[in-house]
Every structure is written in C-alpha cells, then in structure tokens.
N, CA, C and O atoms as CSV, one atom per row, in Angstrom:
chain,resi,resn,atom,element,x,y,z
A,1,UNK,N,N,-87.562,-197.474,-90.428
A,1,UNK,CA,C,-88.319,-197.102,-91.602
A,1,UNK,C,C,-87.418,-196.522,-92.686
A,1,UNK,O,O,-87.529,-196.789,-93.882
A,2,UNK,N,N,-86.312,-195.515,-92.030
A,2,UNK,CA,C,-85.402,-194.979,-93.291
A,2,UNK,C,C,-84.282,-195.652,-93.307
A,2,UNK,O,O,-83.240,-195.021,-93.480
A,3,UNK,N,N,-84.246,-196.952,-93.146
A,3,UNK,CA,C,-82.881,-197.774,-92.775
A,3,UNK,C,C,-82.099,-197.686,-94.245
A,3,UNK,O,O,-80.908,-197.468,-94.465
A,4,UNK,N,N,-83.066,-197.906,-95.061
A,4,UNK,CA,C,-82.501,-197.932,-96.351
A,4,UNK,C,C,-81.460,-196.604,-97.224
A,4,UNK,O,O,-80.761,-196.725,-98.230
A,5,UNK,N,N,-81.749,-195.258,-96.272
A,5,UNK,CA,C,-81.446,-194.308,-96.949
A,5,UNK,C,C,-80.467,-193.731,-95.636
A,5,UNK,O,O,-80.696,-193.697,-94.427
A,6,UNK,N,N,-79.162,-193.255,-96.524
A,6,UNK,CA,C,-78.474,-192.370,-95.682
A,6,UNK,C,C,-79.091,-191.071,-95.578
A,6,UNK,O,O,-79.460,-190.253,-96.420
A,7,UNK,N,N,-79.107,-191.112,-93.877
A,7,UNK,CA,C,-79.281,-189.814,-93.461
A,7,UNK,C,C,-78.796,-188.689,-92.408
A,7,UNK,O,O,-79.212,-188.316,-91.311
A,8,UNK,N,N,-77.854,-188.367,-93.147
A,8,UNK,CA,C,-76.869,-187.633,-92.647
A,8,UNK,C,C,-77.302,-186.136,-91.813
A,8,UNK,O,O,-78.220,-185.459,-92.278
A,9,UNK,N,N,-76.844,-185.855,-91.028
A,9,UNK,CA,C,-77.817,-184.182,-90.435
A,9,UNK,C,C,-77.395,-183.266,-91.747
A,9,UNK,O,O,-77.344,-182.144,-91.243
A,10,UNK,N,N,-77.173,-183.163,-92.681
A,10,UNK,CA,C,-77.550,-182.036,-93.322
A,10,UNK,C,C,-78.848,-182.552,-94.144
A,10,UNK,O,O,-79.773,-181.739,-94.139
A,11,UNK,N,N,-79.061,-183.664,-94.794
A,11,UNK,CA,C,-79.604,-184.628,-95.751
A,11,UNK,C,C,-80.917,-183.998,-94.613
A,11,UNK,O,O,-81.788,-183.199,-94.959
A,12,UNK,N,N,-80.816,-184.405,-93.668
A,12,UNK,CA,C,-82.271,-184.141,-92.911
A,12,UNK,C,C,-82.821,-182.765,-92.711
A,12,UNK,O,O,-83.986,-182.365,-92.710
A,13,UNK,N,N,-82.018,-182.326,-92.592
A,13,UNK,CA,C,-81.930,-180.313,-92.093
A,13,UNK,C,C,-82.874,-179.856,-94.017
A,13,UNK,O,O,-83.686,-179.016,-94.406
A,14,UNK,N,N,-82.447,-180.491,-94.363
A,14,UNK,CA,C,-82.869,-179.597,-95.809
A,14,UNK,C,C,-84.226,-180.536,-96.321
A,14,UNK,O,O,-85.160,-179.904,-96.814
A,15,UNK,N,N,-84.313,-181.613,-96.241
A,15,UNK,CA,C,-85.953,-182.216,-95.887
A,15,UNK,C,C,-86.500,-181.656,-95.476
A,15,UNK,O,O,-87.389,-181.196,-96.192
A,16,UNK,N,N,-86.471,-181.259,-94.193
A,16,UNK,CA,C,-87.112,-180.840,-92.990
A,16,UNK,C,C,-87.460,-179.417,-93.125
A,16,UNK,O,O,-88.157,-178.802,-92.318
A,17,UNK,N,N,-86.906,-178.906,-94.249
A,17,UNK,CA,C,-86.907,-177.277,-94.412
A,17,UNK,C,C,-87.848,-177.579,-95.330
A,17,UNK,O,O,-88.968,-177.166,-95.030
A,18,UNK,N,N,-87.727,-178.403,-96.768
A,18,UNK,CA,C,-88.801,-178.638,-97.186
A,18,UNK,C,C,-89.687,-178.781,-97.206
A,18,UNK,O,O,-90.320,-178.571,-98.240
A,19,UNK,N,N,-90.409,-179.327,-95.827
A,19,UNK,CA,C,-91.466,-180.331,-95.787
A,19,UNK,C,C,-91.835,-178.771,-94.679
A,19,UNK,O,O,-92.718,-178.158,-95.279
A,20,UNK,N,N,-91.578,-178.235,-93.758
A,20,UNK,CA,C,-92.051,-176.699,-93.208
A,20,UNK,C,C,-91.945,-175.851,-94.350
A,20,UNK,O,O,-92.663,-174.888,-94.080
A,21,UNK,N,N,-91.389,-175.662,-95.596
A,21,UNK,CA,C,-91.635,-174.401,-96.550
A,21,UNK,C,C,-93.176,-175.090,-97.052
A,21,UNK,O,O,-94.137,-174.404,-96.703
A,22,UNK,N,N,-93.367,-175.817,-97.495
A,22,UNK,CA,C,-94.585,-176.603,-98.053
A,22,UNK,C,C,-95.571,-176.319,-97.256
A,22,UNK,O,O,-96.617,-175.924,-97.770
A,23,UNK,N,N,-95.462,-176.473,-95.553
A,23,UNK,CA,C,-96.415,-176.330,-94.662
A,23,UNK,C,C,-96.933,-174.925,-94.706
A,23,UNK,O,O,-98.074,-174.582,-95.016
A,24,UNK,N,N,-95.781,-174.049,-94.297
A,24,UNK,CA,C,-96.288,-172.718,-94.097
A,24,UNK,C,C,-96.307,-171.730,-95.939
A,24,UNK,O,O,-96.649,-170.573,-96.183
A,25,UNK,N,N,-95.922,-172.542,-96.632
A,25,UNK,CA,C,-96.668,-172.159,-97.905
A,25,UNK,C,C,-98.431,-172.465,-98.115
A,25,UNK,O,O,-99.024,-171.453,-98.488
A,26,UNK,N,N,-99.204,-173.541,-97.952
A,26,UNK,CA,C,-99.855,-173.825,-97.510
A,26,UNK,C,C,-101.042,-173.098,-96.941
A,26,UNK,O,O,-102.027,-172.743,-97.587
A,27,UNK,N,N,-100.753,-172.847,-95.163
A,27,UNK,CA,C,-101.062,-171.820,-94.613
A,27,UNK,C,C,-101.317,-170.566,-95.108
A,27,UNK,O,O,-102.461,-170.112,-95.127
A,28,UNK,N,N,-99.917,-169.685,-95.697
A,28,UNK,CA,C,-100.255,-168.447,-96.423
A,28,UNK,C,C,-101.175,-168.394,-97.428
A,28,UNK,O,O,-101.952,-167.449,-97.566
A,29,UNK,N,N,-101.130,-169.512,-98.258
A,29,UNK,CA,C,-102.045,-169.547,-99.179
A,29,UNK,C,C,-103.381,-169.459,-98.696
A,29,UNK,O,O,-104.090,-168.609,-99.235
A,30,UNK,N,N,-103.645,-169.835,-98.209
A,30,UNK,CA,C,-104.955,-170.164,-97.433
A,30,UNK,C,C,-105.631,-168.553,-96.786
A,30,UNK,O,O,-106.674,-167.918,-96.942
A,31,UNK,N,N,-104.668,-168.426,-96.197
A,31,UNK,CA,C,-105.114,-166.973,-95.550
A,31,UNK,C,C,-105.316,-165.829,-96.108
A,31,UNK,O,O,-106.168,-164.979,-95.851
A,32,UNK,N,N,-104.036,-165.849,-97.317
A,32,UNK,CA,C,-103.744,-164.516,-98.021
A,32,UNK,C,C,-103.245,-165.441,-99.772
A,32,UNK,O,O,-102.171,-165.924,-100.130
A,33,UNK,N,N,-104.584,-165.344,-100.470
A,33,UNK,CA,C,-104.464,-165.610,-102.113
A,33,UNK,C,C,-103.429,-164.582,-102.231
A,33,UNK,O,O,-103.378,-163.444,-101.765
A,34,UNK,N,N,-102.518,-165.326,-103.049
A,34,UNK,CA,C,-101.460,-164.499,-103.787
A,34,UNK,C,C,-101.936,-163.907,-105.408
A,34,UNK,O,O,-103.016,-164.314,-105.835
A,35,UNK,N,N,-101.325,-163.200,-106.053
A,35,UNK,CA,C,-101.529,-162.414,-107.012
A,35,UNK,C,C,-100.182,-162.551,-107.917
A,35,UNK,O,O,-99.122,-162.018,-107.591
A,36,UNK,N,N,-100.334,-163.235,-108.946
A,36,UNK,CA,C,-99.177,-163.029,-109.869
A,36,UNK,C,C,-98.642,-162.154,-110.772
A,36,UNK,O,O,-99.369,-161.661,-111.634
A,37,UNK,N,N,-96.978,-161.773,-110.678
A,37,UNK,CA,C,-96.409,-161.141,-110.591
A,37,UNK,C,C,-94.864,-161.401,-111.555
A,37,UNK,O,O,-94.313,-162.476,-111.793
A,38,UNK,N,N,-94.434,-159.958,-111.988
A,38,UNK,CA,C,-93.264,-160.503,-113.091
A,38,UNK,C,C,-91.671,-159.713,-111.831
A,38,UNK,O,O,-91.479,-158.723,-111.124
A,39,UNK,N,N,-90.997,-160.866,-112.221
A,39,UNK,CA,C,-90.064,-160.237,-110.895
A,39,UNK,C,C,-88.792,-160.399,-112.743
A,39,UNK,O,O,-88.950,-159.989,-113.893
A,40,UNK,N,N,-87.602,-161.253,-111.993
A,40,UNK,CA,C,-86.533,-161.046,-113.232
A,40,UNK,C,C,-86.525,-162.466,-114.275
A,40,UNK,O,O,-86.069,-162.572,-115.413
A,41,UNK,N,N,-87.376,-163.726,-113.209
A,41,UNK,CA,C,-87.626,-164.756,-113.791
A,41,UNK,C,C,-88.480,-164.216,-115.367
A,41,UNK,O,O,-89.330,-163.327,-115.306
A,42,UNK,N,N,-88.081,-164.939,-116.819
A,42,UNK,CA,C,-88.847,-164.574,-117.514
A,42,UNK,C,C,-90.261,-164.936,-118.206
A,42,UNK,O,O,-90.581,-165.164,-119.372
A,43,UNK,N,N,-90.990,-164.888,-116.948
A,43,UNK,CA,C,-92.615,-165.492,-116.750
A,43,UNK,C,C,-93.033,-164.411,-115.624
A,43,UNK,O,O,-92.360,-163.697,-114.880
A,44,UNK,N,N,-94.771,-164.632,-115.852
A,44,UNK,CA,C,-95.359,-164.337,-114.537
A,44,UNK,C,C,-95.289,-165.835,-113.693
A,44,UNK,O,O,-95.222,-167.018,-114.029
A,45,UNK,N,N,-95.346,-165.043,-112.337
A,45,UNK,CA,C,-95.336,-166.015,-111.196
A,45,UNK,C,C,-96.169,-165.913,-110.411
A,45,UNK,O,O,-96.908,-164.944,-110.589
A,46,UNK,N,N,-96.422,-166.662,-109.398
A,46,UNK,CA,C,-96.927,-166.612,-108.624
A,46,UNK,C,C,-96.161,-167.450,-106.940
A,46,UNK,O,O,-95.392,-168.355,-107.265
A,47,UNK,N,N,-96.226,-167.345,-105.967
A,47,UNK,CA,C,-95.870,-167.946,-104.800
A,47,UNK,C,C,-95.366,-169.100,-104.957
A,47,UNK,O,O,-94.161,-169.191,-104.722
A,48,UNK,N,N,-96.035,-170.214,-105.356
A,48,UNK,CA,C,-96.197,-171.424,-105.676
A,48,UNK,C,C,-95.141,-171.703,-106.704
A,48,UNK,O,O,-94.261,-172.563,-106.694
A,49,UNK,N,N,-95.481,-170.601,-107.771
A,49,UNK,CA,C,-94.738,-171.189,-108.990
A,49,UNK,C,C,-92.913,-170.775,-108.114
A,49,UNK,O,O,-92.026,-171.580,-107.832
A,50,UNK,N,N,-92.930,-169.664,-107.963
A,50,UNK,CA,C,-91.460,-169.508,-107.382
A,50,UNK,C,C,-90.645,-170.076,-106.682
A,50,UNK,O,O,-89.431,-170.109,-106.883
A,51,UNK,N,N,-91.404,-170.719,-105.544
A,51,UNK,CA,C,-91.083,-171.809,-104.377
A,51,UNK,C,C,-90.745,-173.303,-105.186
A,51,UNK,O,O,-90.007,-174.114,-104.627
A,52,UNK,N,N,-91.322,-173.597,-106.501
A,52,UNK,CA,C,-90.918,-174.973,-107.055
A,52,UNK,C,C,-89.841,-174.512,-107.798
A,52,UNK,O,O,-88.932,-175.294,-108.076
A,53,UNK,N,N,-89.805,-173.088,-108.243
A,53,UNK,CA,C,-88.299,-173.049,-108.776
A,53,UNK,C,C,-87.392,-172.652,-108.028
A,53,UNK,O,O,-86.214,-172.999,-108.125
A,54,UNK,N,N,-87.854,-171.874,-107.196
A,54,UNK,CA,C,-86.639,-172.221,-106.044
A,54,UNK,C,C,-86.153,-173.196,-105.951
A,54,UNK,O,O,-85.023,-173.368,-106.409
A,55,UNK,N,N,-87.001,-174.409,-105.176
A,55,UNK,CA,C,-86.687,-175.753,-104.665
A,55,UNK,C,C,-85.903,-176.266,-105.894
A,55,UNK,O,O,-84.724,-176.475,-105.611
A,56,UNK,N,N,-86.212,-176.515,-107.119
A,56,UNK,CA,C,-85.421,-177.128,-108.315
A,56,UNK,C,C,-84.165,-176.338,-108.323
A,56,UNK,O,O,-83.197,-176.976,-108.738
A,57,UNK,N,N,-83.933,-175.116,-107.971
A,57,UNK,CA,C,-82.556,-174.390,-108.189
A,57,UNK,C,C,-82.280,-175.411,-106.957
A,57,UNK,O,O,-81.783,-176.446,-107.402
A,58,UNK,N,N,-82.444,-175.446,-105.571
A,58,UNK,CA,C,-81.609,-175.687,-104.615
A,58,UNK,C,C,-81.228,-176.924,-104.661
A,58,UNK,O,O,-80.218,-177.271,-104.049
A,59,UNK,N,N,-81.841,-177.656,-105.269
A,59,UNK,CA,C,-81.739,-179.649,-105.557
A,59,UNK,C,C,-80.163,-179.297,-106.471
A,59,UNK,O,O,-79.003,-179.594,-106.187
A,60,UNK,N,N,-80.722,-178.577,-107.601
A,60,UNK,CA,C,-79.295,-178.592,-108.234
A,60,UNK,C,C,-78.095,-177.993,-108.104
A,60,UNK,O,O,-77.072,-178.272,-108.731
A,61,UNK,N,N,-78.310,-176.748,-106.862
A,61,UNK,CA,C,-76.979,-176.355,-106.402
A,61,UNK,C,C,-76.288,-177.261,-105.738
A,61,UNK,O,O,-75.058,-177.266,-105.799
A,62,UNK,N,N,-77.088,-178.298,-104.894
A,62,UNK,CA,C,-76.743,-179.484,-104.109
A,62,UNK,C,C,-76.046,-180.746,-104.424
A,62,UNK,O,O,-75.265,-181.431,-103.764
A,63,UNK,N,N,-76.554,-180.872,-105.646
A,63,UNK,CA,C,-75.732,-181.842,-106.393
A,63,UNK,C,C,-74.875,-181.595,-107.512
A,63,UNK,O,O,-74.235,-182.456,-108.117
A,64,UNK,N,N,-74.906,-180.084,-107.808
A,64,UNK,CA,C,-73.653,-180.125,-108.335
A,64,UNK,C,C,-72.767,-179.548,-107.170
A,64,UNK,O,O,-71.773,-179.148,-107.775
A,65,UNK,N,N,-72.599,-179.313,-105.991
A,65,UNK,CA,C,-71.750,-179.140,-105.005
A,65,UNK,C,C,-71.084,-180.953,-104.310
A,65,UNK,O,O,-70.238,-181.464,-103.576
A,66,UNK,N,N,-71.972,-181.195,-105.017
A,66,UNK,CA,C,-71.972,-183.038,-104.361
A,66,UNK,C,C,-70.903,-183.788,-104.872
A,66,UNK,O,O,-70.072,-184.516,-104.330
A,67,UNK,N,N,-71.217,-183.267,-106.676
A,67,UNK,CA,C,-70.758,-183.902,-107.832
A,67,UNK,C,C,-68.773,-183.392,-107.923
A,67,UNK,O,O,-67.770,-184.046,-108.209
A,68,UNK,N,N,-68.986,-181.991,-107.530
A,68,UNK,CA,C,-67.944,-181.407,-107.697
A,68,UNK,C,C,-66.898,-181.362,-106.441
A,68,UNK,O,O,-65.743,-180.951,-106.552
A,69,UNK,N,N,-67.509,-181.873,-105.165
A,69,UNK,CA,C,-66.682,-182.215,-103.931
A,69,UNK,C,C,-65.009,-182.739,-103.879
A,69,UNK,O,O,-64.133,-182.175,-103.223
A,70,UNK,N,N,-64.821,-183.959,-104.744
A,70,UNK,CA,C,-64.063,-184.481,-105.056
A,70,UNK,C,C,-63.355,-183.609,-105.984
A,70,UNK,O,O,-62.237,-183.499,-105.481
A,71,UNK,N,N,-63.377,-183.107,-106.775
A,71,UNK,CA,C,-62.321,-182.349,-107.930
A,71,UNK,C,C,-62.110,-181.141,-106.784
A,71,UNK,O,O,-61.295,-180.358,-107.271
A,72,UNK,N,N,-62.445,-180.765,-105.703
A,72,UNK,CA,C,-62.149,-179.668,-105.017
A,72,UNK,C,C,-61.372,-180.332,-103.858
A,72,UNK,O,O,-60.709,-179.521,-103.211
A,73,UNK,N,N,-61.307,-181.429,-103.501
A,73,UNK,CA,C,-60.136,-181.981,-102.677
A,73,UNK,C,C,-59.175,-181.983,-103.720
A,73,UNK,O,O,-58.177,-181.274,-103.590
A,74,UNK,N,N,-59.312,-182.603,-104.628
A,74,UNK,CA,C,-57.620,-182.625,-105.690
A,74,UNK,C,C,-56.759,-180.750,-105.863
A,74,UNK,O,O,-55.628,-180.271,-105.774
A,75,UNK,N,N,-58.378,-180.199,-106.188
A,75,UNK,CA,C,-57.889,-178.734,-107.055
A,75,UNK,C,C,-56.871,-178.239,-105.952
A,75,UNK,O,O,-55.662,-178.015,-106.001
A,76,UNK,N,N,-58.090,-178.124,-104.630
A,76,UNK,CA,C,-57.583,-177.335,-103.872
A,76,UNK,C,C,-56.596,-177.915,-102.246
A,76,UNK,O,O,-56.295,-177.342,-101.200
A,77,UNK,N,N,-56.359,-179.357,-102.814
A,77,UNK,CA,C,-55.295,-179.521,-101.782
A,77,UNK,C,C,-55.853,-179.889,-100.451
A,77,UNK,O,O,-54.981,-179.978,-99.587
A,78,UNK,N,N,-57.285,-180.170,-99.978
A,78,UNK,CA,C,-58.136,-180.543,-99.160
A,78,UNK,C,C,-57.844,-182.026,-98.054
A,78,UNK,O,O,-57.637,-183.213,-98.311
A,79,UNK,N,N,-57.934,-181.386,-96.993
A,79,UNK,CA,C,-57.793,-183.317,-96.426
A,79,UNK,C,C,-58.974,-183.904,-96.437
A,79,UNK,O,O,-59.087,-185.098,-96.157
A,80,UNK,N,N,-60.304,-182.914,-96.859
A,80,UNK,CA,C,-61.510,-183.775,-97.122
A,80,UNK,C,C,-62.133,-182.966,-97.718
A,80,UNK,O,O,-61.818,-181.788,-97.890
A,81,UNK,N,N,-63.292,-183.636,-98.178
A,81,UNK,CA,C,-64.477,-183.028,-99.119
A,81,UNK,C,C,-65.363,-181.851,-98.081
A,81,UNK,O,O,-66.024,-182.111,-97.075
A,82,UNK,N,N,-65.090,-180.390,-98.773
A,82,UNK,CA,C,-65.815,-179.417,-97.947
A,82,UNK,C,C,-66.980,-179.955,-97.493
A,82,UNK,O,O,-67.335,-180.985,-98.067
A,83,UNK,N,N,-67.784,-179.472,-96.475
A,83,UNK,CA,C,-68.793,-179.567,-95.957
A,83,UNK,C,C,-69.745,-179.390,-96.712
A,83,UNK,O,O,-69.597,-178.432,-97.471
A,84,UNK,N,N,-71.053,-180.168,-96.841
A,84,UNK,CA,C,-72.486,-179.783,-97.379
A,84,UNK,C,C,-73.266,-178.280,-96.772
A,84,UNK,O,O,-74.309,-177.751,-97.158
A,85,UNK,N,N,-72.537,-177.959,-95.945
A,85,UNK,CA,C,-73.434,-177.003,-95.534
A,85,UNK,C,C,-73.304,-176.019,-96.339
A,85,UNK,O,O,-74.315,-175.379,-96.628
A,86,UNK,N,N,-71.600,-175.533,-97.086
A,86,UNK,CA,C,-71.761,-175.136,-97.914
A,86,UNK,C,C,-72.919,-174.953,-99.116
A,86,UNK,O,O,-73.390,-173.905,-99.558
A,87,UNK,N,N,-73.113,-175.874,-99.363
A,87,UNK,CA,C,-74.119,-175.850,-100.656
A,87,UNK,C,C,-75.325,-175.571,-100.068
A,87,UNK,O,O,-76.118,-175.029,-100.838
A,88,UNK,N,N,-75.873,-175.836,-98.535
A,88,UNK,CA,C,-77.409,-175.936,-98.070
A,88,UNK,C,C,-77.461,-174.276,-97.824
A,88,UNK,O,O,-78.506,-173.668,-98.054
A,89,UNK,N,N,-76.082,-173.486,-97.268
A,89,UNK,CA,C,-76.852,-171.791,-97.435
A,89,UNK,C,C,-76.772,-171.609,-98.695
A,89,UNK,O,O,-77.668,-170.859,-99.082
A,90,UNK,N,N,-75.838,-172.098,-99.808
A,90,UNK,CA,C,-76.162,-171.504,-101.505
A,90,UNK,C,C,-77.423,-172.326,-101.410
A,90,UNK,O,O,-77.491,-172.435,-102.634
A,91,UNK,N,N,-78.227,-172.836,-101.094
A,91,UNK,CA,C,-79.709,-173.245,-101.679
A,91,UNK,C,C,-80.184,-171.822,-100.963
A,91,UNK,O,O,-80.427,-170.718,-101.450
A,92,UNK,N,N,-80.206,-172.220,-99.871
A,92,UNK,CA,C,-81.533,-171.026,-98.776
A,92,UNK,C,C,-80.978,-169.897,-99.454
A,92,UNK,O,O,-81.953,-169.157,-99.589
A,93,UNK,N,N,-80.085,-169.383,-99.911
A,93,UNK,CA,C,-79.882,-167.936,-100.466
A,93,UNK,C,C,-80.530,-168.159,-101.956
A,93,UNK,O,O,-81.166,-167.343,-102.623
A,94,UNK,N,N,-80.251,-169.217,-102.205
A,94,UNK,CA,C,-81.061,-168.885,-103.933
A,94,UNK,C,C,-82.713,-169.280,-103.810
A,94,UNK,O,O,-83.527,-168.966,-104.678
A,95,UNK,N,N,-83.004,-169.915,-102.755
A,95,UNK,CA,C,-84.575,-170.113,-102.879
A,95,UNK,C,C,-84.804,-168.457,-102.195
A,95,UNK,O,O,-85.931,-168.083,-102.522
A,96,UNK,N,N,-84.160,-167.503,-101.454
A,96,UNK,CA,C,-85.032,-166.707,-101.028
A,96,UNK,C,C,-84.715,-165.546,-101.587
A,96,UNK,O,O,-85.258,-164.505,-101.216
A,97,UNK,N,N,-83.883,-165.575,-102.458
A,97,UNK,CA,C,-83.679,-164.272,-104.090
A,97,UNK,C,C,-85.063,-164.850,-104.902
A,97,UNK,O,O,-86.018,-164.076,-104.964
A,98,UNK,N,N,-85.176,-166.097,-105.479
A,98,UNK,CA,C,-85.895,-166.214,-106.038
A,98,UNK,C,C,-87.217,-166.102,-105.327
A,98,UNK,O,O,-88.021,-165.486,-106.027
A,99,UNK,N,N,-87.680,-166.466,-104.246
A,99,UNK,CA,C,-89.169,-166.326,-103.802
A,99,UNK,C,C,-89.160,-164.453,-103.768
A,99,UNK,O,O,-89.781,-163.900,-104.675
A,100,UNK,N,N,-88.555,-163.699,-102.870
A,100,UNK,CA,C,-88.209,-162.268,-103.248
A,100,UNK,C,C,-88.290,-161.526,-104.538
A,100,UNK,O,O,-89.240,-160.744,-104.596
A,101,UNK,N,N,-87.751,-161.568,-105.269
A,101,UNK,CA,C,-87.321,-160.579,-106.305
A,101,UNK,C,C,-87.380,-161.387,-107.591
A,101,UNK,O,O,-87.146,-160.743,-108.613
A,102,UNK,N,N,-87.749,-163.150,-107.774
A,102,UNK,CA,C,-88.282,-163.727,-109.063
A,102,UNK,C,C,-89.649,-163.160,-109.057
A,102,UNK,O,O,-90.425,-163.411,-109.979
C-alpha cells in the first residue's frame, strides 16, 4: 500500500506520533473542554489551536534539518548526513514548549 513512499523508521516514528497526538487530543477534548488562553504565542489559544502550531513548527524544523543535512557534511567535515533523529527531538521539544507555555 505504501510502496510508493519511502519509509524510513524515523519517517514512521513521527507519523505515528502524529496520528496518537490527534487521537489522544481527541479524547481530552471530549472529556475535559478546554478554555482559551494567552501563553507567549501572540493570540489566544486554545489546545487545538496550539497542537496545529506545534505540528507546523515541527514539519518545518524537519525540513529545514533535511534541507540543511548536506551543507553540514561539507561545513562540518562529516562522513555522512547527521541523523534525523536529530531534528525529530527539536520537533517533540518545540511541539511541547508550545502546547505548554504557547
């Protein structure tokens, strides 16, 4: 079915985080209505709204870690392109500043 798409174990690990933040966002919602709130983002928020800007921060820490792989084998003298995992804890750390304290 995903023949078409590389899927590498990090590529999946961070889907898969997606598709459970969505779930148990979901859930909470359901149980416990949230109440919107001004954190440092400059808007009110709410759960929902934070979690899609989370997720949009972490898409783009990802690909500019993607984009910039290659100029960091040249810069820094590398026998290969650092690991993605790099960039997948800078996502989970910036989606959970922002769900926290946005």
């Amino acid at each position: 079915m995903f023949d078409w798409m590389v899927w590498t174990t990090p590529v999946a690990v961070f889907f898969s985080c997606i598709a459970i933040m969505l779930a148990a966002m979901t859930i909470w919602e359901l149980k416990e209505p949230n109440v919107a709130r001004k954190g440092f983002l400059p808007m009110v928020t709410t759960r929902g709204d934070r979690l899609f800007i989370g997720l949009l921060g972490a898409a783009y820490i990802n690909l500019a870690f993607v984009g910039i792989g290659g100029w960091l084998v040249e810069w820094l003298s590398l026998a290969q392109e650092p690991s993605i995992w790099i960039s997948f804890t800078g996502s989970i750390a910036w989606l959970v500043w922002v769900m926290r304290k946005g």
